[in-house]
C-alpha positions in Angstrom: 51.7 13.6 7.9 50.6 16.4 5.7 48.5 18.2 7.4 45.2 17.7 5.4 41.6 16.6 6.8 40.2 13.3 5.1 37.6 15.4 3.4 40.2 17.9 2.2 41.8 15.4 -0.2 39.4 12.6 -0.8 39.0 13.1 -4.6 42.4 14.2 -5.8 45.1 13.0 -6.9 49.0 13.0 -5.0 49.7 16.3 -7.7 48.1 18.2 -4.8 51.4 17.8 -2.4 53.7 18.4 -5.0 55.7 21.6 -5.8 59.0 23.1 -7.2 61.1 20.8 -5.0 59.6 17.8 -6.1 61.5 16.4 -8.3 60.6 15.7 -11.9 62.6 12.8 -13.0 61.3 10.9 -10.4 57.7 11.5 -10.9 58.6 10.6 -14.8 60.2 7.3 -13.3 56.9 6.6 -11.2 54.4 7.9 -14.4 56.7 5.0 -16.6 56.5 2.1 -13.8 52.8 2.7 -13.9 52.6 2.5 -17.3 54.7 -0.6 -17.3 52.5 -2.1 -14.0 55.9 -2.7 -12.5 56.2 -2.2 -8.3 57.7 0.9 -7.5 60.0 2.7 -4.6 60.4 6.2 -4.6 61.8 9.1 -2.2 60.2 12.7 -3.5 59.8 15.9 -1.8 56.4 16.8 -1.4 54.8 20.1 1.0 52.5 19.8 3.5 49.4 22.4 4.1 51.5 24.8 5.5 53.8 25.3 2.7 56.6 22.8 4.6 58.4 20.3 2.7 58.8 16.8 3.7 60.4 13.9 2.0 58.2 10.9 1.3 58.5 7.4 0.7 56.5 6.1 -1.8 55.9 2.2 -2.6 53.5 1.3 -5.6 52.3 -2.0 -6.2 49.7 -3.1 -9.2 46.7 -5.3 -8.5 45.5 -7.2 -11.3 41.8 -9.2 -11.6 41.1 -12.7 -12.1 41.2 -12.1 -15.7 45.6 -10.5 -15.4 44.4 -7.2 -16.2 45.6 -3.9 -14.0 42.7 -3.2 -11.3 44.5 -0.4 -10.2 47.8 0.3 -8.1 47.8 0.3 -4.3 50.6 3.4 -2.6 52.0 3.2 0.8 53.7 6.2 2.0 55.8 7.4 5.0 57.5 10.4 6.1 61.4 9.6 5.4 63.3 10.9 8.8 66.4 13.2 8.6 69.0 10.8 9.7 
């Protein structure tokens, strides 16, 4: 979808496919779900390795332990189609 080898983005973190197109409130909106452990949906711009922009859905979802607590949050993300 973007472009990138495994081993070109193991390690970092989804800042590395945004730019000046991506948009800022919804980043902030993601950033405060996360905070909140709520589920998510979001549609951003984000560029691929050659510089191209493609929009992207994003769907976060928390998993919690045994013990309730936030493990971490699991992201599924597809390319969103011009219609």
């Amino acid at each position: 979808m973007t472009g990138y080898r495994e081993s070109e983005v193991l390690g970092k973190t989804p800042k590395m496919f945004q730019g000046p197109a991506t948009c800022k409130t919804a980043l902030k909106e993601i950033r405060e779900a996360i905070e909140l452990k709520i589920p998510f949906e979001k549609i951003i711009q984000n560029y691929k390795k050659d510089g191209r922009i493609y929009k992207c859905n994003i769907r976060g979802v928390p998993v919690f332990n045994l013990k309730g607590e936030l493990s971490h949050f699991v992201a599924f993300e597809k390319e969103e189609k011009s219609a």
